[in-house]
C-alpha atoms as one frame of an Amber mdcrd trajectory, in Angstrom:
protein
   8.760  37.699  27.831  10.352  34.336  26.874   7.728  32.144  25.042   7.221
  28.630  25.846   5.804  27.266  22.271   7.098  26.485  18.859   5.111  27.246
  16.154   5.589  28.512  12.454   6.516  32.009  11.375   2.831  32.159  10.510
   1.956  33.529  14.056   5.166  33.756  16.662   4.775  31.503  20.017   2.502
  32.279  22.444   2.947  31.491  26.172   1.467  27.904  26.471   1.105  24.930
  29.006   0.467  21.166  29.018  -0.912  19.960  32.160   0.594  16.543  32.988
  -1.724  13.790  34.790  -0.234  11.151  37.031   0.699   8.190  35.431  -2.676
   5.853  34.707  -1.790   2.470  37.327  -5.030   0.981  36.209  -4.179   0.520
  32.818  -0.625  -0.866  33.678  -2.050  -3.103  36.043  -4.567  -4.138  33.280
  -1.750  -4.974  30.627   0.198  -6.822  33.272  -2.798  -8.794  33.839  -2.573
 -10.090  30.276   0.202 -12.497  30.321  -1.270 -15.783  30.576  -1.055 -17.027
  27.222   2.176 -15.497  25.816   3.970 -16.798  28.775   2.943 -20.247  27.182
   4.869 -19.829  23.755   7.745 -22.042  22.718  11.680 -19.954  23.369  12.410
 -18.493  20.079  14.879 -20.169  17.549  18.785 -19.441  17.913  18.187 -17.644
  14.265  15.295 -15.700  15.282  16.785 -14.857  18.709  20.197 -13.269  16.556
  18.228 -11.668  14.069  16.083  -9.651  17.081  19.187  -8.986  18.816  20.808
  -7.775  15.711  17.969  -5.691  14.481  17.584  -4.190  18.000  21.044  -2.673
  17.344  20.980  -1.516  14.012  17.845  -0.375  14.830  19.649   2.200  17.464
  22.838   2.887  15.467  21.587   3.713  12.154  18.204   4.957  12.676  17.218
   6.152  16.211  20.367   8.204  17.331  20.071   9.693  14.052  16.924  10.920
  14.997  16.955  11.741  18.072  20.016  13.858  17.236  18.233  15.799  14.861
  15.471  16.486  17.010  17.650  17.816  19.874  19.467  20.327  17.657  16.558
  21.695  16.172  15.007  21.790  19.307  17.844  24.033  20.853  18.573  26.027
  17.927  14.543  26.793  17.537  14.197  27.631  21.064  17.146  29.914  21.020
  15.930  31.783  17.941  12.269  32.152  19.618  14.292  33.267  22.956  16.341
  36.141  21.116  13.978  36.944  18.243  13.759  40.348  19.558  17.424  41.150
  19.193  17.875  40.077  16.057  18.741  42.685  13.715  16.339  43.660  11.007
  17.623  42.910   7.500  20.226  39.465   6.482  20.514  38.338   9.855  16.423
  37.967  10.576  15.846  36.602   7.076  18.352  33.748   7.787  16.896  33.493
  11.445  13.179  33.081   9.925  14.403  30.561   7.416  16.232  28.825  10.403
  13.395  29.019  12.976  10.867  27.450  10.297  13.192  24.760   8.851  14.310
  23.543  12.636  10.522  23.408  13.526  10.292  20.921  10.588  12.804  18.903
  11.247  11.796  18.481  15.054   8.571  17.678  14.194   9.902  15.541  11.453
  12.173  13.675  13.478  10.084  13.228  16.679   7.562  11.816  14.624   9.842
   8.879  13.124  10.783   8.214  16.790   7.545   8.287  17.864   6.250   5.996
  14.983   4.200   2.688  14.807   5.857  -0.174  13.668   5.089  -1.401  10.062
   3.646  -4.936   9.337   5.610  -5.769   6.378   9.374  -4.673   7.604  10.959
  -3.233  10.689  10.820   0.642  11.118  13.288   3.048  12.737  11.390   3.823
  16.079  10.915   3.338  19.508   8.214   0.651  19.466  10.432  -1.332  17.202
  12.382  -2.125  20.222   9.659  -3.608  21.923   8.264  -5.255  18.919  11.864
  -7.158  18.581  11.749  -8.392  22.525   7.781  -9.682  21.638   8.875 -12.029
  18.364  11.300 -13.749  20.709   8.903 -13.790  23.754  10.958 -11.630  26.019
  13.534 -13.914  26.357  16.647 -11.608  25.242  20.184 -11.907  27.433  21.018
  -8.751  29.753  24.542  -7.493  28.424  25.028  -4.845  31.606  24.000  -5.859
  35.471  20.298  -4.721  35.657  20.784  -2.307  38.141  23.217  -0.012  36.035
  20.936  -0.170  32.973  18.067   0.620  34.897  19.787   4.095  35.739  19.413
   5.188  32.401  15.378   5.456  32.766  15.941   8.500  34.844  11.862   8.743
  35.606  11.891   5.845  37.792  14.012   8.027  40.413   9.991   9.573  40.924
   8.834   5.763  40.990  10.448   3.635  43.536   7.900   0.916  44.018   8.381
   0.619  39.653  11.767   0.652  40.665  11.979  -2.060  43.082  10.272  -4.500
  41.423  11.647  -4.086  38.018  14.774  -5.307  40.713  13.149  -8.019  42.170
  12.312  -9.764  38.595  14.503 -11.677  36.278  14.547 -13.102  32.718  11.905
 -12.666  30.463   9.133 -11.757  33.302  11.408  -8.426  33.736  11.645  -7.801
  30.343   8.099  -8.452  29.880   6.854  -6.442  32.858   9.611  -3.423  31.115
   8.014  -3.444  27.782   4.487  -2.929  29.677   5.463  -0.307  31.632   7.136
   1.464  29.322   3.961   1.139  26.501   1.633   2.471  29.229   4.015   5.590
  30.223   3.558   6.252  26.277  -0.420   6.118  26.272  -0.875   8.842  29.094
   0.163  12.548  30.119   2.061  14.352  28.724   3.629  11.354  26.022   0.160
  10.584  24.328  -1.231  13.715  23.787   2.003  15.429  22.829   2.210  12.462
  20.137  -0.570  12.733  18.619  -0.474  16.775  18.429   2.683  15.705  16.645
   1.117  13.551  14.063  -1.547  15.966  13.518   0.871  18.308  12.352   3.187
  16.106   9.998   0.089  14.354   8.280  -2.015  17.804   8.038   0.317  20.390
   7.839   4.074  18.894   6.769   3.073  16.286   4.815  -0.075  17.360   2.829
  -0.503  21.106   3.521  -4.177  20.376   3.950  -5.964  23.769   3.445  -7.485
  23.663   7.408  -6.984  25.685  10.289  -4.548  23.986  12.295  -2.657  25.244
  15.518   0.768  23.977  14.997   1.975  25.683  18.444   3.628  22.896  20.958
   4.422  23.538  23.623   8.588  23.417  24.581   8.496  21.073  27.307   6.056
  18.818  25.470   9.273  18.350  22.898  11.664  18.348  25.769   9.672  15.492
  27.637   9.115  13.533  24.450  13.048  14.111  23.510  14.163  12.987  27.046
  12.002  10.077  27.421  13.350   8.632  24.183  16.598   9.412  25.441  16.034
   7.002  28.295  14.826   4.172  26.696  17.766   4.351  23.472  19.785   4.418
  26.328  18.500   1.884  28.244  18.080  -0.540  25.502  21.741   0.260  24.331
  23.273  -0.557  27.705  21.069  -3.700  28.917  20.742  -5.704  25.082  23.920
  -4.499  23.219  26.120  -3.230  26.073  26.878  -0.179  24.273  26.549   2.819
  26.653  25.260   6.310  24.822  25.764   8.496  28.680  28.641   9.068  30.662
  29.230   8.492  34.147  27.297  11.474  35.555  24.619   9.967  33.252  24.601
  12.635  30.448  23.984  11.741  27.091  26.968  11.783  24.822  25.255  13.534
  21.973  23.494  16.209  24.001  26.724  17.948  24.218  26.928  19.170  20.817
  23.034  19.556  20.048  23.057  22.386  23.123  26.310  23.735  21.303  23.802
  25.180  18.198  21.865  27.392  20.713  25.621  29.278  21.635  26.405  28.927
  17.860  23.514  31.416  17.097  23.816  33.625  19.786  27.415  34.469  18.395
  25.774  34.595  15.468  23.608  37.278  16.123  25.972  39.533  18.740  28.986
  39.103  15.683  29.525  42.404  13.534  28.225  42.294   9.984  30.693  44.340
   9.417
């Protein structure tokens, strides 16, 4: 039986499930309620306007795709060594596969969790809610580099959300960008984002970071990381095309990276099936 959990060598996955909950409206609808005032503030500076624009794509280039590419290829190459651990033979071959399996589960969790981050008061950090941070210090007011509609592609979830859909359409300027940044935030504070988060953060802060002598359950579930991998997919992507005009998918709207991350899972399998001889 295939199991559906990553966890440490210290007990081998288990079949697991996250139930997923429909997508809150009521908060949404609360945040979007909350615009009053902000709406009010004076358009940013040309200088601060460049430096949000700027930082938005550094941001992506030398810190988020990093990430994210991490993440996927440990999260193939884990999977794929869970998935075959019972043909791997005994001696050289499951030694490296144990060190493997244990130092991709780090870096996933590693790497999810700088994507996944809060942003720091004192200087910008490599993560997701950077990006919105950046479109809040210049009031939402940033320039679309790539017609609307063709960005909007890139947040593949909205294909389940029409009405979201159609009225992200309908807006323009700073009101869509605002409206955006909302519903993007509230996606991230309900099922299965949230929870999957913050199982995340238990395990770098208790487990990865301090080795805090607890019992902790360090299984997660694989589609919790493959929701939380996708999703930040879509909005790097999103943000790429629509602020910097830099697409990261090709035309049949496959990331570029993804290519090569899946590539590690055939990698091993080679790996095992090849001769020692």
């Amino acid at each position: 039986m295939v199991a559906l959990t990553v966890s440490t060598t210290r007990g081998l996955a288990k079949a697991s499930t996250l139930l997923a909950s429909p997508l809150n409206k009521n908060i949404f609808v609360a945040r979007l309620g909350r615009k009053g005032p902000k709406d009010r503030r004076p358009s940013p500076s040309p200088e601060r306007y460049a430096l949000s624009m700027e930082t938005i794509a550094n941001l992506i280039r030398t810190g988020l795709l990093k990430d994210l590419l991490i993440a996927e290829r440990s999260f193939y190459l884990n999977r794929q060594i869970n998935k075959s651990h019972k043909i791997i033979p005994p001696g050289i071959k499951s030694d490296i596969s144990t060190m493997l399996y244990d130092l991709t589960y780090t870096e996933m969790v590693l790497s999810l969790s700088r994507l996944y981050d809060n942003p720091s008061r004192k200087y910008p950090t490599r993560c997701i809610k950077q990006l919105y941070q950046e479109l809040r210090q210049i009031n939402f007011e940033a320039e679309a580099k790539e017609p609307k509609i063709y960005a909007l592609k890139e947040l593949k979830h909205l294909n389940d959300s029409p009405e979201m859909f159609s009225l992200l359409l309908s807006q323009e300027g700073k009101e869509f960008n605002d409206t955006l940044i909302t519903y993007l935030e509230t996606m991230e504070l309900n099922n299965p984002i949230a929870p999957a988060v913050r199982k995340l953060r238990e395990i770098r802060d208790k487990f990865l970071g301090h080795n805090e002598d607890i019992d902790l359950d360090t299984m997660i579930p694989y589609k919790s990381i493959e929701t939380l991998i996708e999703h930040a997919k879509e909005v790097i992507a999103f943000f790429s095309a629509y602020y910097s005009g830099v697409h990261l998918t090709s035309g049949t709207g496959n990331f570029y990276l993804s290519h090569s991350s899946k590539h590690w899972a055939s990698k091993f399998d080679k790996f095992v099936a090849q001769d020692s001889a």
